[in-house]
Structures are given as C-alpha cells and as structure tokens.
C-alpha positions as CSV (number, residue, x, y, z in Angstrom):
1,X,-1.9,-14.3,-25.8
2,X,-4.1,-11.2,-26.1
3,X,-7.2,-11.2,-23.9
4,X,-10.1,-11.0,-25.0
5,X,-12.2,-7.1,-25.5
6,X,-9.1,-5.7,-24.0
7,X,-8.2,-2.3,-25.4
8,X,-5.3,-0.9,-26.8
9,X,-5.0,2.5,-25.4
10,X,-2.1,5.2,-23.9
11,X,-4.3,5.1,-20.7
12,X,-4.1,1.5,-20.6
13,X,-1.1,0.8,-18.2
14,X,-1.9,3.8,-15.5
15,X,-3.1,2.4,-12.9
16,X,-6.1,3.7,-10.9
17,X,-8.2,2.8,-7.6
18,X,-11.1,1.1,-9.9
19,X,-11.1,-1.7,-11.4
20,X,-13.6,-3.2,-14.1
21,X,-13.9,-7.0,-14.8
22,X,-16.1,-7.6,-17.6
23,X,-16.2,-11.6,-18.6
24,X,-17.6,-13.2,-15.4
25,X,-20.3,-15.8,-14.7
26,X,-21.2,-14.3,-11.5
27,X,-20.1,-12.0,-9.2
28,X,-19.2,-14.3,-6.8
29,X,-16.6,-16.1,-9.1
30,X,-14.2,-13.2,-8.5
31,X,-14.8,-12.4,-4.9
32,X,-12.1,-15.0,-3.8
33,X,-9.1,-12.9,-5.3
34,X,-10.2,-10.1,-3.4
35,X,-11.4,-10.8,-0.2
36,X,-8.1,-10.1,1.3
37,X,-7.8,-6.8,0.3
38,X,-9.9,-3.5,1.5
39,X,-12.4,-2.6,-0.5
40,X,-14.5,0.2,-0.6
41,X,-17.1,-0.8,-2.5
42,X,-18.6,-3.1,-5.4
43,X,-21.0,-2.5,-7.8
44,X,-22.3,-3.6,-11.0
45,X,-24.8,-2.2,-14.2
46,X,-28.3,-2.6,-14.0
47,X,-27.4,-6.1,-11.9
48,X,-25.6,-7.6,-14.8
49,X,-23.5,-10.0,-12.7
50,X,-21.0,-10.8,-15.7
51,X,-19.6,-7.3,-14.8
52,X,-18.3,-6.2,-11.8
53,X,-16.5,-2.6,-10.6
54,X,-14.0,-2.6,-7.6
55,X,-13.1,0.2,-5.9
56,X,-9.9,-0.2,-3.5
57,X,-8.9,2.9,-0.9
58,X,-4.9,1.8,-1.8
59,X,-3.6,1.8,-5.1
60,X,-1.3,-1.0,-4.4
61,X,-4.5,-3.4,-3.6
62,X,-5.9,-2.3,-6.4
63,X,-2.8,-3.3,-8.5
64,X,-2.0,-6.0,-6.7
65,X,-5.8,-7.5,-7.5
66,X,-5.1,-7.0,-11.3
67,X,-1.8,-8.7,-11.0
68,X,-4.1,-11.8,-9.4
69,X,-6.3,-11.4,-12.8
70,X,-3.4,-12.6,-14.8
71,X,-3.4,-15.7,-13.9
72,X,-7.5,-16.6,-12.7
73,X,-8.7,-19.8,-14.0
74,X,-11.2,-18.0,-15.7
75,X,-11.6,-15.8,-18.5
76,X,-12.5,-12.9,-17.1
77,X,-10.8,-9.2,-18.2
78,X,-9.7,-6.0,-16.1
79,X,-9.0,-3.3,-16.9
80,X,-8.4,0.5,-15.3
81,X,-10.9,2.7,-15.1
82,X,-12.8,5.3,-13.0
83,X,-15.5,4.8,-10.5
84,X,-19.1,6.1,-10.8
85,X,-17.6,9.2,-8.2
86,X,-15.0,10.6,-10.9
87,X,-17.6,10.7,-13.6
88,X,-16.7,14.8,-14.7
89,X,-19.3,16.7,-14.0
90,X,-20.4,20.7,-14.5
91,X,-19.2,21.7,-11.5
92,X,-16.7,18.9,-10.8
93,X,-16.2,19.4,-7.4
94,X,-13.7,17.3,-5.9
95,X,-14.1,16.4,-1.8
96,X,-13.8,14.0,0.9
97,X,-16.4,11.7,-0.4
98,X,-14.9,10.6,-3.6
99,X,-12.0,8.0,-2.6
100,X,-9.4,10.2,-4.3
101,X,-6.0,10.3,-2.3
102,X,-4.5,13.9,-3.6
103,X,-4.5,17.1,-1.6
104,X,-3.6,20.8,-2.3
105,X,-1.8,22.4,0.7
106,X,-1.8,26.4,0.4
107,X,-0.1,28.3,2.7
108,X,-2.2,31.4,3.2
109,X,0.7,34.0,4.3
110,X,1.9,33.3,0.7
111,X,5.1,31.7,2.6
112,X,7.3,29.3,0.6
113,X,6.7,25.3,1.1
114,X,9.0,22.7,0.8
115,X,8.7,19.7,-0.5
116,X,11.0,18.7,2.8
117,X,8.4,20.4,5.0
118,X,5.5,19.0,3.6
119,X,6.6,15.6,3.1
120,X,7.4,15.2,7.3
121,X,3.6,17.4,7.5
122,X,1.9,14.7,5.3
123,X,3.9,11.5,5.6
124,X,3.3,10.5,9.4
125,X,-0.5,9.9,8.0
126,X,0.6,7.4,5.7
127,X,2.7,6.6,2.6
128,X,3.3,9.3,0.2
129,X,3.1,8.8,-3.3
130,X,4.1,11.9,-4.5
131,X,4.8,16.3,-3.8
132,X,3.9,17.9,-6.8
133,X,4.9,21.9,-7.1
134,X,1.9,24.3,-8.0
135,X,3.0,27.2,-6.9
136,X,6.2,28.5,-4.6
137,X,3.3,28.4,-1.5
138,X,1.5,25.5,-2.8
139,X,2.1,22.0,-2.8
140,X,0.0,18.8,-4.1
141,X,0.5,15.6,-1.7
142,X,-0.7,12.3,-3.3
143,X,-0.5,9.8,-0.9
144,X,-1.2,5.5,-2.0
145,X,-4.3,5.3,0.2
146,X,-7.1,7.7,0.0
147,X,-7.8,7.0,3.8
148,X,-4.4,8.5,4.0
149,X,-5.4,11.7,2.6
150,X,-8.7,11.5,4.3
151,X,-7.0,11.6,7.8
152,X,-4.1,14.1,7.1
153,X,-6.9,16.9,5.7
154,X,-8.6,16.3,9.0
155,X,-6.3,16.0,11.6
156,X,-4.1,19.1,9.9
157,X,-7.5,21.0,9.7
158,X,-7.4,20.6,13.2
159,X,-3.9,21.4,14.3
160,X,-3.7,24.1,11.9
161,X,-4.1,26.7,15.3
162,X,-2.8,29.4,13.0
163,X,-4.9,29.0,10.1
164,X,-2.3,29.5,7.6
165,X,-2.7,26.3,6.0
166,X,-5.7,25.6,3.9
167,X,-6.0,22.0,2.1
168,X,-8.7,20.7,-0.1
169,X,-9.4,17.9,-1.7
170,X,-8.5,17.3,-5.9
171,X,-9.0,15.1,-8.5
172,X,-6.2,12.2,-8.9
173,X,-6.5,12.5,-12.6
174,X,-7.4,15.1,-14.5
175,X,-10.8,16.3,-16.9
176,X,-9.7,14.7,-20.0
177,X,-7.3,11.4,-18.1
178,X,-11.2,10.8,-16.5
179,X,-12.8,11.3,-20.1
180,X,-10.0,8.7,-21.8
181,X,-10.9,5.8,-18.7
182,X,-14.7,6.5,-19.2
183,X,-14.1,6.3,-23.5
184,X,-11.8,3.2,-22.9
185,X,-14.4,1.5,-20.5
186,X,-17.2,2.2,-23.4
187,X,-15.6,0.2,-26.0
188,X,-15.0,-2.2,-23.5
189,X,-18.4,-2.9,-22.2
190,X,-19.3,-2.3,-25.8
191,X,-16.9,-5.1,-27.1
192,X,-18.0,-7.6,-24.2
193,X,-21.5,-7.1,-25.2
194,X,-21.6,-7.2,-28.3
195,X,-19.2,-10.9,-28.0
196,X,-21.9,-12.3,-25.6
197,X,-24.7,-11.4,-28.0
198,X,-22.9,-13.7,-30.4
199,X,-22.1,-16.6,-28.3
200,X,-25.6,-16.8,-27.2
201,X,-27.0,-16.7,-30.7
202,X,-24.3,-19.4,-31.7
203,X,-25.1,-21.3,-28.6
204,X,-28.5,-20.8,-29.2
205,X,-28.1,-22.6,-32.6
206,X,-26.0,-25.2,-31.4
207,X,-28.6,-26.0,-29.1
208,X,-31.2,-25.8,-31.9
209,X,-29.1,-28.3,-34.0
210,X,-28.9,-30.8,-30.5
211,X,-32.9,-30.9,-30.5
212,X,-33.0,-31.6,-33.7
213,X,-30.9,-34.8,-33.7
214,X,-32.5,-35.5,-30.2
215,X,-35.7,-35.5,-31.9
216,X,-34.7,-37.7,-35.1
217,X,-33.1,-40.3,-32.5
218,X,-36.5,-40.3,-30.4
219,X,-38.2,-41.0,-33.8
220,X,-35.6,-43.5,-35.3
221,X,-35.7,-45.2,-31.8
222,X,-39.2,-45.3,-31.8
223,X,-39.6,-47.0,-35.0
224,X,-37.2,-49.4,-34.1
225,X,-39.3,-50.1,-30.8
226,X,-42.2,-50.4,-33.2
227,X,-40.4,-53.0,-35.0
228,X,-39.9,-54.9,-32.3
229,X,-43.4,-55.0,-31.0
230,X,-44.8,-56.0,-34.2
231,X,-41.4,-58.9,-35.1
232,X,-41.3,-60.0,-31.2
233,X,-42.3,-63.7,-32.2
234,X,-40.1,-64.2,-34.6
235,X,-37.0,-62.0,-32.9
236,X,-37.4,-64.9,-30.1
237,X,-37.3,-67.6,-32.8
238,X,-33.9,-66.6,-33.7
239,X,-32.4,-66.3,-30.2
240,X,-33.8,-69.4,-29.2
C-alpha cells in the first residue's frame, strides 16, 4: 500500500545523503532507527518536530536508514532530498563544507589520467563510488562517504610536491537534479500540511461532538440524581 504524501516523481528512487521524514509525532520517535549510523547533522523547520531532515556523510547509511523506514511501526514518510547546503545558489560554489563526496582531479601539465591511475590515487581514502571522464586530463572521483573525499582532497593537496594536480570540490548532483529534490520536497511538505490541517479540524469536531454528549450525560445524570433526591422515601419503600 502506497504511503501516505509520498510523491510520484523520476527523482524519486535516486538516492541522496539527506533524508526528509515528514509524519512524525516527535523528533525523538525516529531517533532509535538511526542512532547507529553517523550522522552529520539533524535539523527541522521553524521547530516543527513532526518533520525532521537527516543528513548522513555515507550514502549507504543514508539508504540503509530508509530501508529501516519501511517497516517503522509508525507512519511516518521519507523521502530523498537535498540538505539546506545544496540549496542552488547565484554563485553555487561548491567546497569542503557542504557534505558532498565528488571531486574534480585536473592534471595541470594537461597529461592524460586514467581511470586505473586515479582509482589507486583516490581509493586508499576510502570506497569509490565512481571515475567519471571530463576531459582526457580530468577526471571526477565520487567516492560513498563524503569524509572520504574530504580526506583524499587534503592529504593529495599535500603530497602533491609537484603541483600538477589541482582537485576541488563539486556538486553530487547537478542545478536542475537539486531544483527537482527541492520541487519534490515542496509538494511533500505541502501535502503533509495541508493532511494535518484536516485531521485536526476533523479531530477538532470529533472532539466537539464528545463534549456535547458529555454534557447531555452530565445533564441527563443530573436529573436523574434529582429524581432521586426528591423519590428517596419512596425508592426505599420498594427495596425494602
């Protein structure tokens, strides 16, 4: 069975490092079914604790966690999205601070570089996702863990004695992939508000409708008490 505000969207399936769960009661609930799992942070909208972003350094945790989601006890929803860092911007300049786990490796003397060569350059930092050709000299490294990528453009910074290698930091998903997470995560949020509104106005009602009897049982009880008072001498006549 479907869940419920989940959208259906060609961005829906790709995976990403944040995750949103709209549906909760509190942020605690969920805590349990991550606490395992490093996390770089947690945050929430304007302290609304029935929705909660995760951000994960490894993509597998962060896959892993929504995997967890499928069976909660709960009905909360994830989804995929983008974290408050990958929000496009006008410059969009992507660097070392925004958890993303893709570098561009240039070699300067416009030398060709293998996949072979970067792969054995990039993968004693941790494990490699992907080598993506850009150009004959250039070569894009996604590793799993942005902490990966954090340490290999430090510590090749470093080595790089030469300084024929530059590497910098880029986005894990492009302008318009970011856009589609950020459009999907709307109608979500969108969705889940709007369904709360009308749960509370229906609980609202139904709570309404409980005073309401309450108060006609009070009064019907009350009359009945009255009756008693005023019959109490002859209501002991008949038990007698």
């Amino acid at each position: 069975m479907k869940r419920p505000y989940q959208e259906e969207t060609v961005i829906e399936d790709k995976s990403t490092r944040t995750v949103l769960i709209t549906n909760l009661e509190n942020a605690e609930q969920i805590k349990p079914f991550y606490k395992d799992l490093p996390v770089k942070e947690v945050y929430t909208i304007k302290e609304n604790q029935n929705i909660l972003f995760i951000i994960f350094y490894d993509l597998r945790n962060a896959e892993l966690f929504f995997q967890r989601c499928s069976t909660l006890p709960f009905p909360a929803v994830p989804i995929y999205t983008v974290s408050k860092y990958e929000i496009p911007r006008e410059s969009d300049k992507c660097d070392e601070g925004k958890n993303q786990s893709t570098i561009l490796i240039t070699n300067k003397d416009n030398n060709t570089l293998s996949e072979e060569e970067v792969s054995k350059m990039c993968s004693i930092f941790g494990e490699i996702k992907a080598v993506r050709e850009y150009r004959h000299n250039q070569k894009f490294v996604e590793f799993y863990d942005s902490r990966s990528a954090l340490e290999a453009f430090k510590k090749i910074n470093e080595k790089n004695s030469n300084n024929n290698l530059n590497l910098r930091f880029v986005w894990d998903n492009s302008v318009k992939a970011r856009w589609d997470y950020i459009n999907n995560t709307d109608r979500v949020l969108k969705s889940f508000q709007e369904n709360k509104y009308k749960n509370e106005i229906v609980k609202r009602k139904k709570l309404s409708k409980e005073e309401e009897i309450t108060k006609k049982k009070n009064f019907y009880i009350g009359l009945f008490d009255d009756f008693i008072i005023q019959n109490i001498n002859e209501i002991e006549k008949m038990l007698k």
